[in-house]
N, CA, C and O atoms as CSV, one atom per row, in Angstrom:
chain,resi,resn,atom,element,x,y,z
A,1,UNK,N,N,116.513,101.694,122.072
A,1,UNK,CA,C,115.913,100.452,121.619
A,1,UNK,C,C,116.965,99.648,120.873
A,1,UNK,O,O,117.799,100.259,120.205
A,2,UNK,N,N,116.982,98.506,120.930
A,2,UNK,CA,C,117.984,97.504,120.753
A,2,UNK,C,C,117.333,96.993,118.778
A,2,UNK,O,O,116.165,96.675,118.556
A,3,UNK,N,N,118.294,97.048,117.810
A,3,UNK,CA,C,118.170,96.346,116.738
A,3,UNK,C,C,116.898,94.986,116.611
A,3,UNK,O,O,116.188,94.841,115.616
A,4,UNK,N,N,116.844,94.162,117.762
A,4,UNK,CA,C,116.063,93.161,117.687
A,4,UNK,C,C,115.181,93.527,118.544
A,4,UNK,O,O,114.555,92.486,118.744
A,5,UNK,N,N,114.667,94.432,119.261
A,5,UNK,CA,C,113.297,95.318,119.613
A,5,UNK,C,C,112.378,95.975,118.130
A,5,UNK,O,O,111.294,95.767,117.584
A,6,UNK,N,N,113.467,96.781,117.949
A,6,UNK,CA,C,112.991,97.265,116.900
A,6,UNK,C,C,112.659,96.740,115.436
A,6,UNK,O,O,112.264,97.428,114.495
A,7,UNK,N,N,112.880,95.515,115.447
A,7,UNK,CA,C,112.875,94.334,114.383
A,7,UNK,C,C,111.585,93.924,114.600
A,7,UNK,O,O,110.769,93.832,113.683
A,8,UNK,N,N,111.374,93.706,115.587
A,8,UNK,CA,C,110.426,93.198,116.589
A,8,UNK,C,C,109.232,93.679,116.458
A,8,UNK,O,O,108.166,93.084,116.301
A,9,UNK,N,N,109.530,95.131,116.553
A,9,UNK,CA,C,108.413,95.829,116.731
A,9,UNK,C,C,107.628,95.990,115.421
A,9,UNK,O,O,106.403,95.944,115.309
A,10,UNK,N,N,108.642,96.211,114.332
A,10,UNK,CA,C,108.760,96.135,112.638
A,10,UNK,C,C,107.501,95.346,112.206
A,10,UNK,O,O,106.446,95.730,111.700
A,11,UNK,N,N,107.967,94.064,112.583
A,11,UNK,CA,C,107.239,92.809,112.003
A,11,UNK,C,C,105.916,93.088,112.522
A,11,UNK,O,O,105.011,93.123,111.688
A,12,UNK,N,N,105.551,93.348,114.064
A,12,UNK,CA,C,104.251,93.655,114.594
A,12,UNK,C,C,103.612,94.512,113.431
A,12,UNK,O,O,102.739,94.251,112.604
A,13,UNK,N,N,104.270,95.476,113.644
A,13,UNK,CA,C,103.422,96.556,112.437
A,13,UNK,C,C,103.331,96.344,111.567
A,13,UNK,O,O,102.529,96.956,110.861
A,14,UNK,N,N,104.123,95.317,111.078
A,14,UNK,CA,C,103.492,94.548,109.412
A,14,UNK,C,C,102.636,93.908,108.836
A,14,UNK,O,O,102.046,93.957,107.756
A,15,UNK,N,N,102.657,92.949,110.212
A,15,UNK,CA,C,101.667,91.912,110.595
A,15,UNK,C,C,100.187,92.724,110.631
A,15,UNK,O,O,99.117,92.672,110.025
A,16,UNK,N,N,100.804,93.516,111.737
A,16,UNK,CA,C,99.130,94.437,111.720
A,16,UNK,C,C,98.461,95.297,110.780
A,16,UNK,O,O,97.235,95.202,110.728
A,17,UNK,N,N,98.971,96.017,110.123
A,17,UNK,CA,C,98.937,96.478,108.894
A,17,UNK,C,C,98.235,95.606,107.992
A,17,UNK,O,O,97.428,96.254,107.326
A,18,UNK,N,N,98.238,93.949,107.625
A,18,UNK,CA,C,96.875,93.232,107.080
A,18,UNK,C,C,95.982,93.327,107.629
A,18,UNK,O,O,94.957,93.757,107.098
A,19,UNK,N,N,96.043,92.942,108.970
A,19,UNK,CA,C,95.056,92.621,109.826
A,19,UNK,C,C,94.185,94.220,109.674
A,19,UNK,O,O,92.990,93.998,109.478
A,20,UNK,N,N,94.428,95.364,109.709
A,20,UNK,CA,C,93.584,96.245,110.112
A,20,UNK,C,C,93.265,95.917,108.605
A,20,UNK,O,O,92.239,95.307,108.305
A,21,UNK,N,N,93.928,96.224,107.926
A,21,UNK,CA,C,93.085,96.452,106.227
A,21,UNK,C,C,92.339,95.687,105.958
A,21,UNK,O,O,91.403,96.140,105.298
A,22,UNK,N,N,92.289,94.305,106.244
A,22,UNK,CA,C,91.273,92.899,106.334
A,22,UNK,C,C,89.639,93.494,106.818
A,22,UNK,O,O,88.559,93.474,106.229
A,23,UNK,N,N,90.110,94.070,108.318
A,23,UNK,CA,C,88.949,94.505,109.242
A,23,UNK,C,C,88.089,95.883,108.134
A,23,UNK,O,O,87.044,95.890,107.483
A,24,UNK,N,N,89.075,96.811,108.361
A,24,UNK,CA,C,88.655,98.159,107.704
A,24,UNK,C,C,87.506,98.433,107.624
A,24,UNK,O,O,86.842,98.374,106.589
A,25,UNK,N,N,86.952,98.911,109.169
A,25,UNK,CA,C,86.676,99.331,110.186
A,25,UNK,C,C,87.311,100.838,110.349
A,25,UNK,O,O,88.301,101.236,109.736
A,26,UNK,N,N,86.309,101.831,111.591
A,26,UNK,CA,C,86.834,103.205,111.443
A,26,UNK,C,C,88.021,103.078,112.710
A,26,UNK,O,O,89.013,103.803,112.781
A,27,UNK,N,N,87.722,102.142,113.541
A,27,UNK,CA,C,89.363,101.650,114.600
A,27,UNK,C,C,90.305,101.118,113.444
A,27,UNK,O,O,91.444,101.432,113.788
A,28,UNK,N,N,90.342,100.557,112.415
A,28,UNK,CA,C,91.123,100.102,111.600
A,28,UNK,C,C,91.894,101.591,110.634
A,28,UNK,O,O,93.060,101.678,110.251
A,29,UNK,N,N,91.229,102.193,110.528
A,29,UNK,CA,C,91.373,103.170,109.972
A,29,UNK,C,C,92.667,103.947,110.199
A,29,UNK,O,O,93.728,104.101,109.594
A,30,UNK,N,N,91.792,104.616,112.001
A,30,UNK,CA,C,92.515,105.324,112.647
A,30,UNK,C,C,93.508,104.745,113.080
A,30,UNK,O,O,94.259,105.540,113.645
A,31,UNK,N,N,93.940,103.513,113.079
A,31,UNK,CA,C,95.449,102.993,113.450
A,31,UNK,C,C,96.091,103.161,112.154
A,31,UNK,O,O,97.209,103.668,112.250
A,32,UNK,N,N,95.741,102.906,111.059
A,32,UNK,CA,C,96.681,102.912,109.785
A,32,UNK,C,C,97.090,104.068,109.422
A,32,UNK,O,O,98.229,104.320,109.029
A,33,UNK,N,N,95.805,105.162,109.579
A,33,UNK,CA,C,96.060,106.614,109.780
A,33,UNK,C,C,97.483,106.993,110.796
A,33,UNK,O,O,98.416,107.713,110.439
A,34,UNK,N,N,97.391,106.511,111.727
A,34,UNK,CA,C,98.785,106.947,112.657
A,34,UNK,C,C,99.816,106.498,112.544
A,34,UNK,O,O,100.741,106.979,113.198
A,35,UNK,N,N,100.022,105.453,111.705
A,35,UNK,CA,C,101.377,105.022,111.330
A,35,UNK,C,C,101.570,104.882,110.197
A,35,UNK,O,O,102.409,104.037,109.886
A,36,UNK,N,N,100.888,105.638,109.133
A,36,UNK,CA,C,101.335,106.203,108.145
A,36,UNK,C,C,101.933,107.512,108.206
A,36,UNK,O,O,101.163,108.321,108.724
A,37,UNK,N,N,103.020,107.991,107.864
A,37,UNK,CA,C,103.612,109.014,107.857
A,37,UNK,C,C,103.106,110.067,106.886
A,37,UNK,O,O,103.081,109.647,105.729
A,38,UNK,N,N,102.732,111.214,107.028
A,38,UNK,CA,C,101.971,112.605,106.683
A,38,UNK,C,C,102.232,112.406,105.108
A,38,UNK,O,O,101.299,112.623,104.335
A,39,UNK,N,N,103.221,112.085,104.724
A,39,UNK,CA,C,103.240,111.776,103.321
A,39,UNK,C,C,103.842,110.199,102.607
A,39,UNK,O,O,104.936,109.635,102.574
A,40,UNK,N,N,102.407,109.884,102.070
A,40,UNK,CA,C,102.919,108.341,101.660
A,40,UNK,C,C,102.991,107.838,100.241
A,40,UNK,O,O,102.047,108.344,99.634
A,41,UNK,N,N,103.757,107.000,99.385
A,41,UNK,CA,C,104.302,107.171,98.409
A,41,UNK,C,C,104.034,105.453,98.284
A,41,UNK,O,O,104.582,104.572,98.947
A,42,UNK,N,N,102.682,105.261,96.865
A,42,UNK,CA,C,101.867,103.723,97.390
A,42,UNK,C,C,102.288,103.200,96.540
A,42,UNK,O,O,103.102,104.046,96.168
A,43,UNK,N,N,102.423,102.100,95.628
A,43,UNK,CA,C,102.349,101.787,94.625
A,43,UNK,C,C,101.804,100.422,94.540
A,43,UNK,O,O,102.465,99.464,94.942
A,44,UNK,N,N,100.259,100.251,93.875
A,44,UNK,CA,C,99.705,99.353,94.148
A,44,UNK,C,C,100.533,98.153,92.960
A,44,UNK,O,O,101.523,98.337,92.251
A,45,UNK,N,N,99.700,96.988,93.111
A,45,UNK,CA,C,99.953,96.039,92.522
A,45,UNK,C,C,99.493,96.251,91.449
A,45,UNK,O,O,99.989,95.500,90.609
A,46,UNK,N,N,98.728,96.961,91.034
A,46,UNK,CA,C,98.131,97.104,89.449
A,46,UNK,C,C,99.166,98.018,89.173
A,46,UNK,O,O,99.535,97.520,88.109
A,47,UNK,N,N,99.727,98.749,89.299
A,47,UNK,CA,C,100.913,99.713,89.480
A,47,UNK,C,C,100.868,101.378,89.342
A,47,UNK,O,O,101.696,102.267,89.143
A,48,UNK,N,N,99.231,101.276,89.591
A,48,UNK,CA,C,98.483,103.116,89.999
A,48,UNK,C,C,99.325,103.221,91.310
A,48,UNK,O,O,99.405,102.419,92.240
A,49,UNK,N,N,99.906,104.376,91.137
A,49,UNK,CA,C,100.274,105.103,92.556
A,49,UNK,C,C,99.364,106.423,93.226
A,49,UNK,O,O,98.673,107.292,92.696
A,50,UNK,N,N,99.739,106.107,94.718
A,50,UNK,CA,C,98.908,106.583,95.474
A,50,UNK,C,C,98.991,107.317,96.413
A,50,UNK,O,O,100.007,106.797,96.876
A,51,UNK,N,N,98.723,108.283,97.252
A,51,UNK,CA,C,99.577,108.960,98.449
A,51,UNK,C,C,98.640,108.310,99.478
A,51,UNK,O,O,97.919,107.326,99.313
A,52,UNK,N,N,98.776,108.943,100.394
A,52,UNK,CA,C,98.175,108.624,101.894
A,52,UNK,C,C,96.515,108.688,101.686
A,52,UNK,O,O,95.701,107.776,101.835
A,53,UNK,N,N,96.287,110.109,101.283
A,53,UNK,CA,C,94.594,110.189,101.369
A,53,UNK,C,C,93.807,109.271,100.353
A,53,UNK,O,O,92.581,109.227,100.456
A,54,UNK,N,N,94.407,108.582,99.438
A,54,UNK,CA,C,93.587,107.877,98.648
A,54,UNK,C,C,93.922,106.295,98.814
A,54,UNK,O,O,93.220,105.370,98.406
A,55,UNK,N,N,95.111,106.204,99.481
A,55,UNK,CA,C,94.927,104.903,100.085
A,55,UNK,C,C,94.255,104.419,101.513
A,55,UNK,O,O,94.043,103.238,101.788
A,56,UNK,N,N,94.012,105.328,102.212
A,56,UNK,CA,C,93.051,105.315,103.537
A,56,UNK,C,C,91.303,105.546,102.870
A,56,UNK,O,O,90.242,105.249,103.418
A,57,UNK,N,N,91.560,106.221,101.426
A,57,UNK,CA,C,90.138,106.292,101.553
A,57,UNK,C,C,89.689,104.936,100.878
A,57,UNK,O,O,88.467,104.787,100.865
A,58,UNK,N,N,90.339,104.045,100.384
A,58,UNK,CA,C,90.757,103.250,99.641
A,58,UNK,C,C,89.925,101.504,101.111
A,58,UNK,O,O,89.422,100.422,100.806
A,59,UNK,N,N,90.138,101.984,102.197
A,59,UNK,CA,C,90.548,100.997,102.819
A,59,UNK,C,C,88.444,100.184,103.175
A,59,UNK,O,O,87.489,100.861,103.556
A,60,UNK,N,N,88.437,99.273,102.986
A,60,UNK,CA,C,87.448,98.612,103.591
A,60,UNK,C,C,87.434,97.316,103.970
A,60,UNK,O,O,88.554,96.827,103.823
A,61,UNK,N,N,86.282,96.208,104.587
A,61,UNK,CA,C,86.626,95.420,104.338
A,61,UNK,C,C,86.884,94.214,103.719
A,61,UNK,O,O,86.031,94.159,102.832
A,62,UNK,N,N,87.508,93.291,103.668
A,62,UNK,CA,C,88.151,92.448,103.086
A,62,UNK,C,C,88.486,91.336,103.230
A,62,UNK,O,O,89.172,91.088,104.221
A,63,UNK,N,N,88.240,90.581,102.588
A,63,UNK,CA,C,88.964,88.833,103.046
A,63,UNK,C,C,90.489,89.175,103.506
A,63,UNK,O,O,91.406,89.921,103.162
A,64,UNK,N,N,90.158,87.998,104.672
A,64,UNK,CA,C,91.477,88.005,105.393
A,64,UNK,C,C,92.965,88.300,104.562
A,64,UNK,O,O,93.137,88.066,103.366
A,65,UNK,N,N,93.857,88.797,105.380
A,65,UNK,CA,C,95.191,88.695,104.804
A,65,UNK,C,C,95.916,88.097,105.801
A,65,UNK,O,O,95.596,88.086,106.989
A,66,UNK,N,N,97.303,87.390,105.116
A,66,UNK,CA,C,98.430,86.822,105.994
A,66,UNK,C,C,99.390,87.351,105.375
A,66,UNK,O,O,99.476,87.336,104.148
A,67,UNK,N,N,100.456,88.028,106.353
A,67,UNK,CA,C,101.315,88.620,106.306
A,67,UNK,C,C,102.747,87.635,106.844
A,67,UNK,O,O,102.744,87.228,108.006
A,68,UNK,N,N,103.858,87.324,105.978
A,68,UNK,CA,C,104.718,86.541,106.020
A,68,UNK,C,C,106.262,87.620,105.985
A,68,UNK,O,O,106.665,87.975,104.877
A,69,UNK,N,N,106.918,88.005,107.073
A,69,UNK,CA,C,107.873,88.854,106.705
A,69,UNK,C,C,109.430,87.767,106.258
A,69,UNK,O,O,109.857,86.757,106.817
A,70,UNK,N,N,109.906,88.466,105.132
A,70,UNK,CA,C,110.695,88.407,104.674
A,70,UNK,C,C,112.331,88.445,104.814
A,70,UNK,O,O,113.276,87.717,104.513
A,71,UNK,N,N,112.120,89.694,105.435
A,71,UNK,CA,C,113.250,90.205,106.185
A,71,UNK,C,C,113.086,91.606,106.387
A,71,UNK,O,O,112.421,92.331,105.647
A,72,UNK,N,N,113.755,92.004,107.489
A,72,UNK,CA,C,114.139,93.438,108.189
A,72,UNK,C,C,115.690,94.088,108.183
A,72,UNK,O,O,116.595,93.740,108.941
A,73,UNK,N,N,115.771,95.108,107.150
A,73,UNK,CA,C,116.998,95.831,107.276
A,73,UNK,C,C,117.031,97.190,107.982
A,73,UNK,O,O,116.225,97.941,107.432
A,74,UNK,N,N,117.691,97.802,109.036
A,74,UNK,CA,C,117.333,98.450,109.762
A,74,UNK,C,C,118.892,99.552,109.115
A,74,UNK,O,O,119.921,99.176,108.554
A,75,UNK,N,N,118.621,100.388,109.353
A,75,UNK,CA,C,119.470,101.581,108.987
A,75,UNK,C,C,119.307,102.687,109.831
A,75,UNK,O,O,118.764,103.642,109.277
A,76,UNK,N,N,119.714,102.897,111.388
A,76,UNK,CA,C,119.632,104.342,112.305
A,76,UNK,C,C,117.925,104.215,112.183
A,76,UNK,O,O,117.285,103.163,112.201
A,77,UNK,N,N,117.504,105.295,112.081
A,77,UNK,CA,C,115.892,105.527,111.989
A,77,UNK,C,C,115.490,105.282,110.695
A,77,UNK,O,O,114.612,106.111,110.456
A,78,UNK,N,N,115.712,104.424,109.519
A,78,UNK,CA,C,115.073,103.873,108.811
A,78,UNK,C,C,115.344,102.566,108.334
A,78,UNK,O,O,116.416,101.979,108.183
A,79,UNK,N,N,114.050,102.184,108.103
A,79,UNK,CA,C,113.749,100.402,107.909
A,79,UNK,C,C,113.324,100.050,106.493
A,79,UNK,O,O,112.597,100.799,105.840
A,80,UNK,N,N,113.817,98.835,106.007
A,80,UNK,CA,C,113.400,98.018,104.650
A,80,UNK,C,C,112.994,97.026,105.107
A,80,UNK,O,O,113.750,96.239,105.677
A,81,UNK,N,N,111.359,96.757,104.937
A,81,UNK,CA,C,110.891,95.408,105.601
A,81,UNK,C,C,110.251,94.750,103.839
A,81,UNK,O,O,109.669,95.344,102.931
A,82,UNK,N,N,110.678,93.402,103.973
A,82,UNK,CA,C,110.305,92.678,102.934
A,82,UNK,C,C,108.925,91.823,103.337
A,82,UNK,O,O,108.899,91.698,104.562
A,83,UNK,N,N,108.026,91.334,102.840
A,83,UNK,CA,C,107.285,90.682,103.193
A,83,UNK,C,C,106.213,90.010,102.198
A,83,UNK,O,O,106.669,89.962,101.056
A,84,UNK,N,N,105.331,89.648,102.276
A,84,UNK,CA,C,104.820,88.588,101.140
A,84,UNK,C,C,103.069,88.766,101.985
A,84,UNK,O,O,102.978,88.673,103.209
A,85,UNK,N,N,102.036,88.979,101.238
A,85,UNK,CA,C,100.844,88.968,101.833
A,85,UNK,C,C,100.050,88.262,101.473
A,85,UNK,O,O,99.790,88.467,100.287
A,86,UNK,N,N,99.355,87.293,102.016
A,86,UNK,CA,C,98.696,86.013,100.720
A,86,UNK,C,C,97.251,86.642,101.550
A,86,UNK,O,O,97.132,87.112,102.682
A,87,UNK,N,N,96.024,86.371,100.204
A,87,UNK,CA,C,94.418,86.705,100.747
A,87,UNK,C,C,94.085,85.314,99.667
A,87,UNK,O,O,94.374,84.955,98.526
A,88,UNK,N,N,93.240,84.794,100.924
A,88,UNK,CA,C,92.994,83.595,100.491
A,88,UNK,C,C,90.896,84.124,100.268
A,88,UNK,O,O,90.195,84.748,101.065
A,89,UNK,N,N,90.598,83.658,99.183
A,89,UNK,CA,C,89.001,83.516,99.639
A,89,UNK,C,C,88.492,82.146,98.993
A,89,UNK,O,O,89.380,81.367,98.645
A,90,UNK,N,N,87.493,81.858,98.843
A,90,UNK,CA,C,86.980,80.699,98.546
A,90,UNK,C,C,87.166,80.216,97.111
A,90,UNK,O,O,87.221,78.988,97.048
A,91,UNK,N,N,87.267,80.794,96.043
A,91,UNK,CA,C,88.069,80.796,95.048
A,91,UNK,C,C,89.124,80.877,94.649
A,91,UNK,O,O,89.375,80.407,93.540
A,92,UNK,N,N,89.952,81.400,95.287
A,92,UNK,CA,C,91.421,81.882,94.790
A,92,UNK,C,C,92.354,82.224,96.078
A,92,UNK,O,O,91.939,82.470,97.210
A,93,UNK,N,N,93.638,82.185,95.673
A,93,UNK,CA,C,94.540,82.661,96.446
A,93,UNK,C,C,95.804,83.705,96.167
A,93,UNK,O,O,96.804,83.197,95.657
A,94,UNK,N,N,95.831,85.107,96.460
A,94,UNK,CA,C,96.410,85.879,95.151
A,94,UNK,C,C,97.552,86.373,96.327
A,94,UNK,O,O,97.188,86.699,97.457
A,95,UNK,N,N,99.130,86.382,95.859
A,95,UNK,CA,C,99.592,86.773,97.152
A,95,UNK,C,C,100.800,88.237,95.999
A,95,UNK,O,O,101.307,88.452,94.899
A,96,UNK,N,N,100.634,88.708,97.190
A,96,UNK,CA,C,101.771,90.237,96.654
A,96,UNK,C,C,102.723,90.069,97.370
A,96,UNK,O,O,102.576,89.412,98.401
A,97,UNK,N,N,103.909,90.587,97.048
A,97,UNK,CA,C,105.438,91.080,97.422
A,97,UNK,C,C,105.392,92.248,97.618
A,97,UNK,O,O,105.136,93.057,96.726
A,98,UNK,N,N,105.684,92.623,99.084
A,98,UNK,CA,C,105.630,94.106,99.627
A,98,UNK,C,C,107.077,94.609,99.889
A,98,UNK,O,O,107.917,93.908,100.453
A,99,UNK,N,N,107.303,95.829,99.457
A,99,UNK,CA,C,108.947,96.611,100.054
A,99,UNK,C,C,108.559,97.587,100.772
A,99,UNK,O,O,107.971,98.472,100.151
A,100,UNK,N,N,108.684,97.728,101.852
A,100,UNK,CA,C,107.819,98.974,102.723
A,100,UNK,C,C,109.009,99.872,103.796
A,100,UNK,O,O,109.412,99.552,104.914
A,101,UNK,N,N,109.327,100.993,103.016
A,101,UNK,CA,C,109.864,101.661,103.920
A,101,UNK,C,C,109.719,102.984,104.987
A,101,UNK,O,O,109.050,104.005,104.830
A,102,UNK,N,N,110.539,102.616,106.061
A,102,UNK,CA,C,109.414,103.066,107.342
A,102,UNK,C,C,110.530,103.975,108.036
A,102,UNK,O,O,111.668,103.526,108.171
A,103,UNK,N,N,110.167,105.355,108.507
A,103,UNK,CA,C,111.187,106.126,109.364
A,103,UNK,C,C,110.515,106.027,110.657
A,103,UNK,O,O,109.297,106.035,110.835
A,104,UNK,N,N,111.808,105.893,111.906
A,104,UNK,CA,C,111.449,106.436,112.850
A,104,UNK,C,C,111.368,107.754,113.316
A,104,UNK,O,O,112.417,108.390,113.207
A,105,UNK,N,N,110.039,108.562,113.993
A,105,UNK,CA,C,109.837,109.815,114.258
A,105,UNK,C,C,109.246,110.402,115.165
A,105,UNK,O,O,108.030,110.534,115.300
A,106,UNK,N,N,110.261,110.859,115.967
A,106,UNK,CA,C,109.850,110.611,117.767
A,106,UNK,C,C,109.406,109.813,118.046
A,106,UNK,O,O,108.179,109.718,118.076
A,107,UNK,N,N,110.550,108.490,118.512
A,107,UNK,CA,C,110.910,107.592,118.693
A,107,UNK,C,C,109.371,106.465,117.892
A,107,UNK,O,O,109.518,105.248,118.010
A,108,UNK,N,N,108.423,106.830,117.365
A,108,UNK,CA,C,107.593,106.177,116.840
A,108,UNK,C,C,107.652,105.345,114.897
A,108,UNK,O,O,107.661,105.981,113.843
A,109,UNK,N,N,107.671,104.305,115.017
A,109,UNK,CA,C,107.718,104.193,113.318
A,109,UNK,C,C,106.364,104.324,112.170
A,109,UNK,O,O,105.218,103.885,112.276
A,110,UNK,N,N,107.053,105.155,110.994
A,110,UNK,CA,C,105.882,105.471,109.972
A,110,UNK,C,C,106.167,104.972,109.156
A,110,UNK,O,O,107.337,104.653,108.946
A,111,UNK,N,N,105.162,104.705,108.356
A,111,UNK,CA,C,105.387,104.154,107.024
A,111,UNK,C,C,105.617,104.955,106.212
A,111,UNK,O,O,104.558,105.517,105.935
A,112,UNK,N,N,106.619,105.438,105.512
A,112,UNK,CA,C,106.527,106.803,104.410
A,112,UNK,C,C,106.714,105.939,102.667
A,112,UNK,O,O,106.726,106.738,101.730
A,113,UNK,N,N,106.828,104.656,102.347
A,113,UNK,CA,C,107.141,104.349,101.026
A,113,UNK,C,C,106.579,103.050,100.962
A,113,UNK,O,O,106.833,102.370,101.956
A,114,UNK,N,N,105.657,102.316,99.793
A,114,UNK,CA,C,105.053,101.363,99.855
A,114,UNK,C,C,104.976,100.664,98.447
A,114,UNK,O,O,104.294,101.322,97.662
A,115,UNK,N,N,105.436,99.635,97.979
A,115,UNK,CA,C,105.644,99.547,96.429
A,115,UNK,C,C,105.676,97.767,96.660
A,115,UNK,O,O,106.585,97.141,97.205
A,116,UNK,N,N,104.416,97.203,96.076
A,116,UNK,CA,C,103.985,95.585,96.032
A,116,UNK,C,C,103.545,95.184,94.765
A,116,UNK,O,O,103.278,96.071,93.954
A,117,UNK,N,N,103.438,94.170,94.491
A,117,UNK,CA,C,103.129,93.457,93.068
A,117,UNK,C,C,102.929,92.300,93.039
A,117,UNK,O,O,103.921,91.775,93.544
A,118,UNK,N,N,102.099,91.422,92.694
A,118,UNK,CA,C,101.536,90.293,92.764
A,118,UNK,C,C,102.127,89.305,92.038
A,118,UNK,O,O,102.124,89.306,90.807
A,119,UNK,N,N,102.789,88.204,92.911
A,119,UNK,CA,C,103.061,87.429,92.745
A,119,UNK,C,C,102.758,86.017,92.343
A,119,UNK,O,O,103.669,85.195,92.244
């Protein structure tokens, strides 16, 4: 896979990654479930940290999110994706700064590190 495939592919999964958490749904679930990597390392915006099972149990749904990437640093099989998530609802508009780092693992990418804060 070529640097700008895999950039490519990056941003998809970033992008999607609101979108399912927006839905959060048990199809929403089970996709976030599979590309989270077996052990995940959260750190919310309030700044409680979290692993995998309590941020999936965590997940429902939600006013929309938009996901704005930042930039993509790619390193062999691991990635630093920057990105910015704004949730707009009828009152307010609250947006976080995401650093999300992601290994590739058999030939698939996970999310293994997650650390955002509201901007």
């Amino acid at each position: 896979m070529t640097d700008a495939a895999a950039e490519r592919e990056l941003a998809d999964i970033n992008v999607r990654i609101g979108l399912e958490e927006s839905k959060g749904d048990e199809a929403s679930k089970k996709w976030l479930h599979d590309v989270i990597a077996p052990m995940l390392a959260f750190r919310r915006a309030s700044g409680k940290l979290d692993g995998r099972i309590a941020y999936l149990k965590s997940i429902q749904e939600s006013d929309p999110r938009e996901t704005t990437i930042e930039a993509i640093h790619l390193h062999g099989d691991r990635a630093i994706v920057r990105c910015v998530v704004t949730m707009r609802t009828a009152e307010e508009v609250k947006r976080y700064h995401n650093l999300r780092l992601f290994v590739r693992v058999d030939g698939k990418w996970r999310l293994l590190g997650w650390a955002n804060e509201q901007i």
